[in-house]
Backbone as XML, in Angstrom:
<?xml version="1.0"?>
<chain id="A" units="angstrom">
  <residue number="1" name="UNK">
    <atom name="N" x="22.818" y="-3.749" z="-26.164"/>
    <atom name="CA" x="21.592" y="-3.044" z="-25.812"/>
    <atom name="C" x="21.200" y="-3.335" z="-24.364"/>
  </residue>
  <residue number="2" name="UNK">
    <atom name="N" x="21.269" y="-4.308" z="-24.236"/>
    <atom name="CA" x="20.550" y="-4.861" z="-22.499"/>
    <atom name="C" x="21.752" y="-4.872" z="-21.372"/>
  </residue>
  <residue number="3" name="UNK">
    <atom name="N" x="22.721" y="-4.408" z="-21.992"/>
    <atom name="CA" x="24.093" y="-4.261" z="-21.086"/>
    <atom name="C" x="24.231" y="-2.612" z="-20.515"/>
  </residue>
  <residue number="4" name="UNK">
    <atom name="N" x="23.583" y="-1.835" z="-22.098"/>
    <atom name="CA" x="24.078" y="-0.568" z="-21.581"/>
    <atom name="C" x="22.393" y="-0.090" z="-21.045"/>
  </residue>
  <residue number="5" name="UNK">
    <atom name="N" x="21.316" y="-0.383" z="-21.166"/>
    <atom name="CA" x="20.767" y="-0.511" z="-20.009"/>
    <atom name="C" x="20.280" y="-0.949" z="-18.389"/>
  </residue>
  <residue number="6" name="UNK">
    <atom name="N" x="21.082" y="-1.887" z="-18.393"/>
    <atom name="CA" x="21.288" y="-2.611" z="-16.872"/>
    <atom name="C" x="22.742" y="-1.845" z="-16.203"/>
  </residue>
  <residue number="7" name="UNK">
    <atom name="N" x="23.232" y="-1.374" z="-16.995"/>
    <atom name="CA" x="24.447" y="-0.087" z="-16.873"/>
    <atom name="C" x="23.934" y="1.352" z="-16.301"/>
  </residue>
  <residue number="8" name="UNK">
    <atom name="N" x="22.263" y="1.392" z="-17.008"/>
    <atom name="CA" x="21.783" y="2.743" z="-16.854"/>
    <atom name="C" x="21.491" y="2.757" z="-15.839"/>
  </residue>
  <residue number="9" name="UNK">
    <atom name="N" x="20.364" y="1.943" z="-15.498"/>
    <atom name="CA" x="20.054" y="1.399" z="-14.394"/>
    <atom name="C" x="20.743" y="1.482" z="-12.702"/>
  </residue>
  <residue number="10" name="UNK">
    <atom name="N" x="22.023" y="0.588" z="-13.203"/>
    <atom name="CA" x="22.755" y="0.842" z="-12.125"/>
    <atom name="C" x="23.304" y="1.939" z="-11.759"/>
  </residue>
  <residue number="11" name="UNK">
    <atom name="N" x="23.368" y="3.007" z="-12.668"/>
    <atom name="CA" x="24.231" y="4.246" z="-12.042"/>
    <atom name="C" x="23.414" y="5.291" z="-12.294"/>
  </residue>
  <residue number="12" name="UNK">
    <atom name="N" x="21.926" y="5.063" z="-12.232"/>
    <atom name="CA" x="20.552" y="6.166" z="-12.118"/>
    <atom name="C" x="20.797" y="6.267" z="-10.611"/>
  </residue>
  <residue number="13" name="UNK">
    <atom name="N" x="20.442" y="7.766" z="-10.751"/>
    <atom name="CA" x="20.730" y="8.298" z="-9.305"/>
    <atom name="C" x="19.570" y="7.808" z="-8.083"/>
  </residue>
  <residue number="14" name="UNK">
    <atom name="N" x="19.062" y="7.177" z="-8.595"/>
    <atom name="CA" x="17.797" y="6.183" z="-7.547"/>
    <atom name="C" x="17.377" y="4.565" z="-7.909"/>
  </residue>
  <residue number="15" name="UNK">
    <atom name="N" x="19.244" y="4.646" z="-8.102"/>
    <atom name="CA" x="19.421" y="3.014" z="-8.897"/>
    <atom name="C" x="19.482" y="2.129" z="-7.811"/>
  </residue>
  <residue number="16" name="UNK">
    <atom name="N" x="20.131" y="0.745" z="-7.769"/>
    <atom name="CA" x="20.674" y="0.067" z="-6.637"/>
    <atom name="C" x="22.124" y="0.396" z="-5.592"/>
  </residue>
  <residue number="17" name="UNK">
    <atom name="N" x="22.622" y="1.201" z="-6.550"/>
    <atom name="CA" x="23.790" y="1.776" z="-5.187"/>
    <atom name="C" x="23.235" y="2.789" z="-4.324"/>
  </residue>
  <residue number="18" name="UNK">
    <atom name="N" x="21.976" y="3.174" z="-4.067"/>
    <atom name="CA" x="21.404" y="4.215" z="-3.233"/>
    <atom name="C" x="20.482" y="3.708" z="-2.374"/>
  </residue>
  <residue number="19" name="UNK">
    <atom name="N" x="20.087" y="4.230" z="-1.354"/>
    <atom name="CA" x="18.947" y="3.527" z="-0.465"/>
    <atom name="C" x="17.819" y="4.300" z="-0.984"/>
  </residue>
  <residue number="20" name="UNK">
    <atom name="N" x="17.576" y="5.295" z="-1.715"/>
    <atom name="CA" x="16.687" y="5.470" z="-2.840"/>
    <atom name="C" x="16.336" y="4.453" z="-3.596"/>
  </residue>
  <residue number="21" name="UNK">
    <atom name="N" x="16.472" y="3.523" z="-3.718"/>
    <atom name="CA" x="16.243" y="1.955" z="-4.505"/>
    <atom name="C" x="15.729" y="1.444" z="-3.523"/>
  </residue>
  <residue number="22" name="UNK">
    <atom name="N" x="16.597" y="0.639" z="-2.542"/>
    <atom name="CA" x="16.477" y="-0.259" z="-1.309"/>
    <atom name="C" x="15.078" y="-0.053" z="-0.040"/>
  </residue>
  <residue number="23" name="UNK">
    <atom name="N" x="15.290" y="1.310" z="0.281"/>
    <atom name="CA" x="13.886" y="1.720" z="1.259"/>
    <atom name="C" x="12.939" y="1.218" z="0.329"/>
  </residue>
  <residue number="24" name="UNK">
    <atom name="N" x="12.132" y="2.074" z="-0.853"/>
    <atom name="CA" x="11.324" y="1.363" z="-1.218"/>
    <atom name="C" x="11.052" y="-0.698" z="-1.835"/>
  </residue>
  <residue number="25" name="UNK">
    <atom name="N" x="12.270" y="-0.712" z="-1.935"/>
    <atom name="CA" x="12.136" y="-2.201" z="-2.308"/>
    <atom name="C" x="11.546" y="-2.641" z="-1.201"/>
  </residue>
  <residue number="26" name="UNK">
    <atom name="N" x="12.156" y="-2.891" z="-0.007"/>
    <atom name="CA" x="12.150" y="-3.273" z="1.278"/>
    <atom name="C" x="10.398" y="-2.957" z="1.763"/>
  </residue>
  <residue number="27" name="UNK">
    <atom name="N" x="10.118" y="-1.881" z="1.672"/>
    <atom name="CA" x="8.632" y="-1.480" z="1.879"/>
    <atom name="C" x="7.410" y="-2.045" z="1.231"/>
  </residue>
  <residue number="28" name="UNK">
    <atom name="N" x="7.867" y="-2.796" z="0.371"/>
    <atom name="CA" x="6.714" y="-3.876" z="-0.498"/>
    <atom name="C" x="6.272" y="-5.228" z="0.268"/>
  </residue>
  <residue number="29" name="UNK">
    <atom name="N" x="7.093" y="-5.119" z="1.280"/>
    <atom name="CA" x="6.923" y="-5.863" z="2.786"/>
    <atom name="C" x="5.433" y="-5.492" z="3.010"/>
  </residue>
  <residue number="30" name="UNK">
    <atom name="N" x="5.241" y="-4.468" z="3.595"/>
    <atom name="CA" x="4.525" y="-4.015" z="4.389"/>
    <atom name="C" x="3.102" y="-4.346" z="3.059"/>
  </residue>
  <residue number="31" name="UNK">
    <atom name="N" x="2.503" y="-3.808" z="1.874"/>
    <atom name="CA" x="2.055" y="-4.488" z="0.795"/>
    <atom name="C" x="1.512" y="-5.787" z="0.738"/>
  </residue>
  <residue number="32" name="UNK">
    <atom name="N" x="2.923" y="-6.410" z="0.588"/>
    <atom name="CA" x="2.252" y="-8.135" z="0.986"/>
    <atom name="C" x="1.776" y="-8.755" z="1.957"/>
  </residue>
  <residue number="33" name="UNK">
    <atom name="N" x="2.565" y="-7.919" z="3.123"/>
    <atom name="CA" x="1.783" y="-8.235" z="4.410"/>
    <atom name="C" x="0.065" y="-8.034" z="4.337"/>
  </residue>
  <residue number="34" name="UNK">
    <atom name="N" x="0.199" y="-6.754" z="3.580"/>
    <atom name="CA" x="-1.751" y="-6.093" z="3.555"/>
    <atom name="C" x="-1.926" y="-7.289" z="2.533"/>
  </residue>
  <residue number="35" name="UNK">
    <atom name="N" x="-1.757" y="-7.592" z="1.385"/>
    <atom name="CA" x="-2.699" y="-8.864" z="0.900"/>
    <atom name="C" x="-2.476" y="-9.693" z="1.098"/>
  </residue>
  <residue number="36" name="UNK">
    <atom name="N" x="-2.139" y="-10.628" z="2.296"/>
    <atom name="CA" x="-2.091" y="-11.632" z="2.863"/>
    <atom name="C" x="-3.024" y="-11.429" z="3.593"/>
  </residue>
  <residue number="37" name="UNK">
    <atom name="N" x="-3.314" y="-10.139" z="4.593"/>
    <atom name="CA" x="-4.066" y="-10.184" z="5.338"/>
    <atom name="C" x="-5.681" y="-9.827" z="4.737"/>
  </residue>
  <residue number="38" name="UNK">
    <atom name="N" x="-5.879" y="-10.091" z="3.257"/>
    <atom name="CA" x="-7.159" y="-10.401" z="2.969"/>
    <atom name="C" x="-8.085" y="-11.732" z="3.300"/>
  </residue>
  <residue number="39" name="UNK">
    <atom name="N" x="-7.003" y="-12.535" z="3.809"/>
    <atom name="CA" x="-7.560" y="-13.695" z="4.238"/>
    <atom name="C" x="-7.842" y="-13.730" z="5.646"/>
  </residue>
  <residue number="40" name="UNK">
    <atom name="N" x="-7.536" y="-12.756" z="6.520"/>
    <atom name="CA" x="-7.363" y="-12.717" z="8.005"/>
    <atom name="C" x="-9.130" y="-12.287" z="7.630"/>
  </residue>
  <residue number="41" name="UNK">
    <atom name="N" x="-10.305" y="-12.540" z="9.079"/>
    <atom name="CA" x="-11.367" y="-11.856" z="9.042"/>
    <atom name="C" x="-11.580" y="-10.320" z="9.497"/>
  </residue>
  <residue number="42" name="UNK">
    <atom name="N" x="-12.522" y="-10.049" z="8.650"/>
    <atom name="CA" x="-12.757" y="-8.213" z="9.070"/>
    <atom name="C" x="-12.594" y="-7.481" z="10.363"/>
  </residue>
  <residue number="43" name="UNK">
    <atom name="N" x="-13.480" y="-8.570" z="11.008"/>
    <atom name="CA" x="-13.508" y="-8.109" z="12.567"/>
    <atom name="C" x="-11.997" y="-7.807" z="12.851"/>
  </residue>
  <residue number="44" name="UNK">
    <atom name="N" x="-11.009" y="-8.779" z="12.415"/>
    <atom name="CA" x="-9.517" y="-8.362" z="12.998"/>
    <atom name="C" x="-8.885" y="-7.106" z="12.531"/>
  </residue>
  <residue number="45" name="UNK">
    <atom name="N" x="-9.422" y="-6.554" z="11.425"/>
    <atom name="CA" x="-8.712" y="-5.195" z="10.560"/>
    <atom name="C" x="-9.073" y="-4.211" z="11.575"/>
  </residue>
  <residue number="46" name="UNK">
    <atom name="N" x="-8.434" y="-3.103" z="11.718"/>
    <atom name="CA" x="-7.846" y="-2.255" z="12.121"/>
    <atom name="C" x="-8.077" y="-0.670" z="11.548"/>
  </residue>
  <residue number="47" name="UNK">
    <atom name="N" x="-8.938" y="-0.038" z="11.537"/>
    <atom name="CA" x="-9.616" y="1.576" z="11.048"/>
    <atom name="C" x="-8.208" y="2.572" z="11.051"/>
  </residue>
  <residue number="48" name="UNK">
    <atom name="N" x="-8.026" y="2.637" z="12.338"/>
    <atom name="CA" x="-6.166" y="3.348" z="12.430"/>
    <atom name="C" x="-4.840" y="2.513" z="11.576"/>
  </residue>
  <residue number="49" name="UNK">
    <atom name="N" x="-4.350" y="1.672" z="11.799"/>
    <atom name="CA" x="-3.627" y="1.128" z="10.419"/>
    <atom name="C" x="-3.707" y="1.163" z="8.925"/>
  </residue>
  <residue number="50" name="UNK">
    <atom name="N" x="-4.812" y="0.360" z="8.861"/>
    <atom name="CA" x="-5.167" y="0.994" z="7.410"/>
    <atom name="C" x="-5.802" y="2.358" z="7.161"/>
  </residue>
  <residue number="51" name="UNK">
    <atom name="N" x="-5.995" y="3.444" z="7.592"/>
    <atom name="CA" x="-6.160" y="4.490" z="7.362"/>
    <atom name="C" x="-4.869" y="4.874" z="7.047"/>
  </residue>
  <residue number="52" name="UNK">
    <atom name="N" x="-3.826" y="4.759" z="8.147"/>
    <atom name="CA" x="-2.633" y="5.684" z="8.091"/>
    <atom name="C" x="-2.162" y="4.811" z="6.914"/>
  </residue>
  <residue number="53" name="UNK">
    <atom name="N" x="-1.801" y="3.444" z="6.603"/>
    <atom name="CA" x="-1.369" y="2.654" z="5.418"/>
    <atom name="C" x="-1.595" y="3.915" z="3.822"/>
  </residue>
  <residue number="54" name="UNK">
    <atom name="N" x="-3.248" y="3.769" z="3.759"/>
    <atom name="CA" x="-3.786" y="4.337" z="2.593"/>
    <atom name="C" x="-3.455" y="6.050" z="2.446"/>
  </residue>
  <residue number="55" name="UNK">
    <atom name="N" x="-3.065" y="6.757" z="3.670"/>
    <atom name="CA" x="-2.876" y="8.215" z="3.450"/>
    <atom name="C" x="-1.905" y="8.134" z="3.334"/>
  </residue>
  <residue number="56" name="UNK">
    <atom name="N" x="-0.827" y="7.718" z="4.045"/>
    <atom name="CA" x="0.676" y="7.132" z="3.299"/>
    <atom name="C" x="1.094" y="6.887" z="2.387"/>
  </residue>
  <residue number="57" name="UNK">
    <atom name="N" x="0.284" y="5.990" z="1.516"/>
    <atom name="CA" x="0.975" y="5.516" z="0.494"/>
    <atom name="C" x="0.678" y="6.682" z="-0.660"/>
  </residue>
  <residue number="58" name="UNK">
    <atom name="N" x="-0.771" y="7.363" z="-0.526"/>
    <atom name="CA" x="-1.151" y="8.368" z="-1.709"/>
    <atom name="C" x="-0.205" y="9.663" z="-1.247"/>
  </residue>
  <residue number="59" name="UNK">
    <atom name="N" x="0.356" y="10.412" z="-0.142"/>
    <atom name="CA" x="1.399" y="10.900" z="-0.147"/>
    <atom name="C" x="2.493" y="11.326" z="-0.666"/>
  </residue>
  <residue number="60" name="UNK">
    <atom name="N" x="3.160" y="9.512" z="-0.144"/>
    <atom name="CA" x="4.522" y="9.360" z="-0.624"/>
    <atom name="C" x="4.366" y="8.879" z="-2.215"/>
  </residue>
  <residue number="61" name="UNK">
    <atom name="N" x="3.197" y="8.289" z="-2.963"/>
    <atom name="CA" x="3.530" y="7.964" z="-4.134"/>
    <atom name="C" x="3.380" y="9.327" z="-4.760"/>
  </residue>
  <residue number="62" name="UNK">
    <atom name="N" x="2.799" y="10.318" z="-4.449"/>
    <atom name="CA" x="3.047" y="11.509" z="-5.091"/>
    <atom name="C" x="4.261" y="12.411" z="-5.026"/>
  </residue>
  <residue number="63" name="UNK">
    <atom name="N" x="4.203" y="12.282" z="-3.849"/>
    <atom name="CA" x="6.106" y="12.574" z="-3.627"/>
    <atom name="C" x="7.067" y="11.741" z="-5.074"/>
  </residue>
  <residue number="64" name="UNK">
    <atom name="N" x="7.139" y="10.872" z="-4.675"/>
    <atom name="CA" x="7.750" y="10.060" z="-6.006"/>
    <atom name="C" x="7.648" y="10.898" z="-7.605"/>
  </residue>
  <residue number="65" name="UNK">
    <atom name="N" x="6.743" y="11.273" z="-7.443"/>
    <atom name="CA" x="6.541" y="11.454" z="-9.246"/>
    <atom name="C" x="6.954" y="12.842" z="-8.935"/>
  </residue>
  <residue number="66" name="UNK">
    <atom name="N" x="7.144" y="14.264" z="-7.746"/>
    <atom name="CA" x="7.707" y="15.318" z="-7.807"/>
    <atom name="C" x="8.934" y="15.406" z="-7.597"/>
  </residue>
  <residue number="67" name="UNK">
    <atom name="N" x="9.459" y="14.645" z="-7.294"/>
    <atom name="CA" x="11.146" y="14.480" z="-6.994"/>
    <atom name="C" x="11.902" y="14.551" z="-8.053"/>
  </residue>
  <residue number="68" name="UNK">
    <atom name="N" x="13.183" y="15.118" z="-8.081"/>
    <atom name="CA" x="14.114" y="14.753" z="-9.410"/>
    <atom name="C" x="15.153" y="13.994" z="-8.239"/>
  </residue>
  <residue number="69" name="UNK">
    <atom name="N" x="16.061" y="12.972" z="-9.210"/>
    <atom name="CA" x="15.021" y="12.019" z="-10.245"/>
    <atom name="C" x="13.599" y="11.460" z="-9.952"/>
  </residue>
  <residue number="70" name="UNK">
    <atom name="N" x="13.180" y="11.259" z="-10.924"/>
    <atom name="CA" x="11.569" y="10.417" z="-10.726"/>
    <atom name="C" x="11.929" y="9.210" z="-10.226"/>
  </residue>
  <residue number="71" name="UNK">
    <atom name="N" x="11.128" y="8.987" z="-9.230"/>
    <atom name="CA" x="11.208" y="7.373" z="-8.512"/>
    <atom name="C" x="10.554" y="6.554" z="-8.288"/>
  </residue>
  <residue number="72" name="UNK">
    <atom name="N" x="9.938" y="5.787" z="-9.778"/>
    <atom name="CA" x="9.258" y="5.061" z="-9.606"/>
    <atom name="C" x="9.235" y="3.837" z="-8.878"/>
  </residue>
  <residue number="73" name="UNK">
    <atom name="N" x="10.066" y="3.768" z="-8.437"/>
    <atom name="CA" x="10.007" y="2.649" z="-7.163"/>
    <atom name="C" x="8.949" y="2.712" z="-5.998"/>
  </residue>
  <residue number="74" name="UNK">
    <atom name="N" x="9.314" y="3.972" z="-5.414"/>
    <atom name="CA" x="9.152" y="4.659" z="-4.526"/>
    <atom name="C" x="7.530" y="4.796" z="-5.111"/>
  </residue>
  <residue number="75" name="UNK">
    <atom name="N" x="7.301" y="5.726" z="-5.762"/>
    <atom name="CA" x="5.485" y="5.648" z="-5.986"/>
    <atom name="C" x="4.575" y="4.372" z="-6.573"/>
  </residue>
  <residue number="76" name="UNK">
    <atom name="N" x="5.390" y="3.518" z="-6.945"/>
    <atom name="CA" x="4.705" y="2.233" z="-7.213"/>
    <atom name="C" x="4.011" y="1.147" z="-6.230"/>
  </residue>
  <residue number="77" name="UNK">
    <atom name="N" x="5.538" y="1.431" z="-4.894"/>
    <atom name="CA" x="5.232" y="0.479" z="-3.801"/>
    <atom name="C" x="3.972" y="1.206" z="-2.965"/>
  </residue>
  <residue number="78" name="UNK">
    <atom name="N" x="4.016" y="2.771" z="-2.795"/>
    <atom name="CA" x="3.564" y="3.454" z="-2.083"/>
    <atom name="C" x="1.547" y="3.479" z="-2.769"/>
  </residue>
  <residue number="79" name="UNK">
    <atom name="N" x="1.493" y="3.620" z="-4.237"/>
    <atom name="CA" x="0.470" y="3.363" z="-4.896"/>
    <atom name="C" x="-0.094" y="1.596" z="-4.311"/>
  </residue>
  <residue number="80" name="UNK">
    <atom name="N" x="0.578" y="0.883" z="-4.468"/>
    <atom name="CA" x="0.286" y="-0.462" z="-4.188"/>
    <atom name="C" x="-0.092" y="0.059" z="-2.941"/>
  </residue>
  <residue number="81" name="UNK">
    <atom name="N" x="0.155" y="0.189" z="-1.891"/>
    <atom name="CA" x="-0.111" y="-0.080" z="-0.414"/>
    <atom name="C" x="-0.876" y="0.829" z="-0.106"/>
  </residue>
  <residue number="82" name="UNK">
    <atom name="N" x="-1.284" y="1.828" z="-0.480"/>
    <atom name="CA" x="-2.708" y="2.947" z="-0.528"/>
    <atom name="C" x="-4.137" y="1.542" z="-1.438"/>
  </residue>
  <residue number="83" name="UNK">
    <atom name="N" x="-3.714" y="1.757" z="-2.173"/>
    <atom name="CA" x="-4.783" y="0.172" z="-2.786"/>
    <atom name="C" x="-5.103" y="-0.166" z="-1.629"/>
  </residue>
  <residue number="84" name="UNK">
    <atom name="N" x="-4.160" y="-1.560" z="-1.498"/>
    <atom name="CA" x="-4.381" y="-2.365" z="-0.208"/>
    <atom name="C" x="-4.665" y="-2.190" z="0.975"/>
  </residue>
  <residue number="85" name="UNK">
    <atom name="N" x="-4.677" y="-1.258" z="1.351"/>
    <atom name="CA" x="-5.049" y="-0.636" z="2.377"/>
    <atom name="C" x="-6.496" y="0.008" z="2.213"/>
  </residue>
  <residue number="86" name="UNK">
    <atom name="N" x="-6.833" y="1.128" z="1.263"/>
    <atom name="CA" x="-8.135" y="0.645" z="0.774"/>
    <atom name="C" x="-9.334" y="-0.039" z="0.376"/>
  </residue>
  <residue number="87" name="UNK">
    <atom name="N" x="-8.438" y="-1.171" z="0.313"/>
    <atom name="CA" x="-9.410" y="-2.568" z="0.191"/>
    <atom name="C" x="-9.729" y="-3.018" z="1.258"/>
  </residue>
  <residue number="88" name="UNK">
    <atom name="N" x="-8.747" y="-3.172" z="2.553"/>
    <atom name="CA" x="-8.975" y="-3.622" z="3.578"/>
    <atom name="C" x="-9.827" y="-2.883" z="4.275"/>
  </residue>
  <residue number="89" name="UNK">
    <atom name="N" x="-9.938" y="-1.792" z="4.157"/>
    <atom name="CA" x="-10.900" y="-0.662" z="4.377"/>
    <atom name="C" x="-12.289" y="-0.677" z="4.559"/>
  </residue>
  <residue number="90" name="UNK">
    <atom name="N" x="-12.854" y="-0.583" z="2.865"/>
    <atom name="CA" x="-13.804" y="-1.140" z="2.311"/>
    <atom name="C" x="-14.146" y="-3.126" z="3.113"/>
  </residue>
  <residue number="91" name="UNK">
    <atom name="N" x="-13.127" y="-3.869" z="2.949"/>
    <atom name="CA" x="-14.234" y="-4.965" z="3.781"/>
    <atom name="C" x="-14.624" y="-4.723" z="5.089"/>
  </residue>
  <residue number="92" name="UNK">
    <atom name="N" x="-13.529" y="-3.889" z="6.208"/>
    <atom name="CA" x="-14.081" y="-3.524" z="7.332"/>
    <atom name="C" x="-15.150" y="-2.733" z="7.451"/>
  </residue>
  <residue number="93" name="UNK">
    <atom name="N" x="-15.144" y="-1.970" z="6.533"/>
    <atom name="CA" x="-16.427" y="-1.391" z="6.565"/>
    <atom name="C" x="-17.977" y="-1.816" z="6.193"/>
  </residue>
  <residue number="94" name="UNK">
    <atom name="N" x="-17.572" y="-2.728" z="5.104"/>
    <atom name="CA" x="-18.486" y="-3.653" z="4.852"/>
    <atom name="C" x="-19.115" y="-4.842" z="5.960"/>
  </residue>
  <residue number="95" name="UNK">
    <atom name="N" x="-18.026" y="-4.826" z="6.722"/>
    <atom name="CA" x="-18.689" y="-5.903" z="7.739"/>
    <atom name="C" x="-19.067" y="-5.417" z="8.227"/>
  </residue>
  <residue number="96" name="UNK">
    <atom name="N" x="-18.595" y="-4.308" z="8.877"/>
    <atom name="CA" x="-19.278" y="-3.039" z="10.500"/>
    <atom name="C" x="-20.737" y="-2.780" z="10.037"/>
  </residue>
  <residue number="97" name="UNK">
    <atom name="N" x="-21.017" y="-2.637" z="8.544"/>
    <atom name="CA" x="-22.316" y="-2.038" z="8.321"/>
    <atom name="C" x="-23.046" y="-3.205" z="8.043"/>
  </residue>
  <residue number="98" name="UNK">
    <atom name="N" x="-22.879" y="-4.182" z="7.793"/>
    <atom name="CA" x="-23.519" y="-5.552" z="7.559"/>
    <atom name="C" x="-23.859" y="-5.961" z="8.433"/>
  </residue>
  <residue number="99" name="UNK">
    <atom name="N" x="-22.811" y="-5.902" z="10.111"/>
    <atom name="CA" x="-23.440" y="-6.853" z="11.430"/>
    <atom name="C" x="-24.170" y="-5.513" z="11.999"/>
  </residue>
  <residue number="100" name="UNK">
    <atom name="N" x="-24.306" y="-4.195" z="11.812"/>
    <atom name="CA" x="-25.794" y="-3.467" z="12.380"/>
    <atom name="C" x="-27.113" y="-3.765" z="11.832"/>
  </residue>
  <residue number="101" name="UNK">
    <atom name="N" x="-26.422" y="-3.835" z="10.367"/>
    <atom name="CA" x="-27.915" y="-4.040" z="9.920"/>
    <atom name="C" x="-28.651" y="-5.544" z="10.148"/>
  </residue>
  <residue number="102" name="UNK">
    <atom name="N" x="-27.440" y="-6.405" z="10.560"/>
    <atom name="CA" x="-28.291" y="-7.629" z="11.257"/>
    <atom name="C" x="-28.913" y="-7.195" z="12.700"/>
  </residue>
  <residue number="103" name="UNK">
    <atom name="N" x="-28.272" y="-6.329" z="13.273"/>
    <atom name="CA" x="-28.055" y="-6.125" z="14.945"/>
    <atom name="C" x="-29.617" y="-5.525" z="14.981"/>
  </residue>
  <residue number="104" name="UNK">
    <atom name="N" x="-29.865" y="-4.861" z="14.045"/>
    <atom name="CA" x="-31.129" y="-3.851" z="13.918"/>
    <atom name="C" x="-32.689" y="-4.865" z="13.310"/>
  </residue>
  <residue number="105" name="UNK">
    <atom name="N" x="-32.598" y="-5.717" z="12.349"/>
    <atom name="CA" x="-32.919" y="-6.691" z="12.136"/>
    <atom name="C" x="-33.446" y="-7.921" z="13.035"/>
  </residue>
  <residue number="106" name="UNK">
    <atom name="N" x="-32.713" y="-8.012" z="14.126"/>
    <atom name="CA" x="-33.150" y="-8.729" z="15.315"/>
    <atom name="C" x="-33.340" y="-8.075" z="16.325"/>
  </residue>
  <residue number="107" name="UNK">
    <atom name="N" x="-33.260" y="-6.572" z="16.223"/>
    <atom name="CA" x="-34.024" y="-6.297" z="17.539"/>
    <atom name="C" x="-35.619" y="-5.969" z="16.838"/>
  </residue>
  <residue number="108" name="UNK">
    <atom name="N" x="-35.612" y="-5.848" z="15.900"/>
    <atom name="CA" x="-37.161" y="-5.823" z="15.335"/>
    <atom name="C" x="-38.181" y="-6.740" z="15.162"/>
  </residue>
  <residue number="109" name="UNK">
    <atom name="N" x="-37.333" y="-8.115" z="14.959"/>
    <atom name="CA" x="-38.099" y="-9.462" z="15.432"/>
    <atom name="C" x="-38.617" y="-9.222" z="16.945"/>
  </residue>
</chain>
């Protein structure tokens, strides 16, 4: 049973003998890089990166699910990194609107 699926596997036409496998493996890079950099501070995030990150990834993970074969590789990594990129989003934005409303706050003192 687990032979002639790791069999299937390998000779699915967006298995490991294709760079249909490999590109997206490889691209889960870019992913971990974004949640690592939840620990970096807001001020350092980037509006153009993670924008293009998050329209990217909702894109290409839709691409994925219209393709024959289906490639869930490919829309999983691409779903992940639209997330993450979203998130990073949301805290930059959260800070930008947090230090006006201090900025506004002390000019009223």
């Amino acid at each position: 049973m687990a032979n002639s699926k790791l069999q299937a596997f390998w000779n699915h036409p967006a298995g490991p003998k294709t760079i249909h496998f490999w590109a997206p493996t490889f691209k889960w890079g870019l992913t971990i890089a974004n949640i690592l950099d939840s620990s970096k501070p807001p001020e350092e995030l980037s509006y153009p990166q993670q924008s293009v990150l998050a329209c990217s990834g909702l894109i290409w993970a839709r691409y994925g699910t219209v393709i024959t074969p289906k490639n869930w590789n490919l829309t999983s990594v691409n779903f992940g990194m639209s997330l993450t990129a979203l998130f990073q989003l949301s805290r930059k934005i959260q800070h930008d609107l947090s230090a006006k409303t201090q900025e506004a706050d002390a000019e009223e003192e």
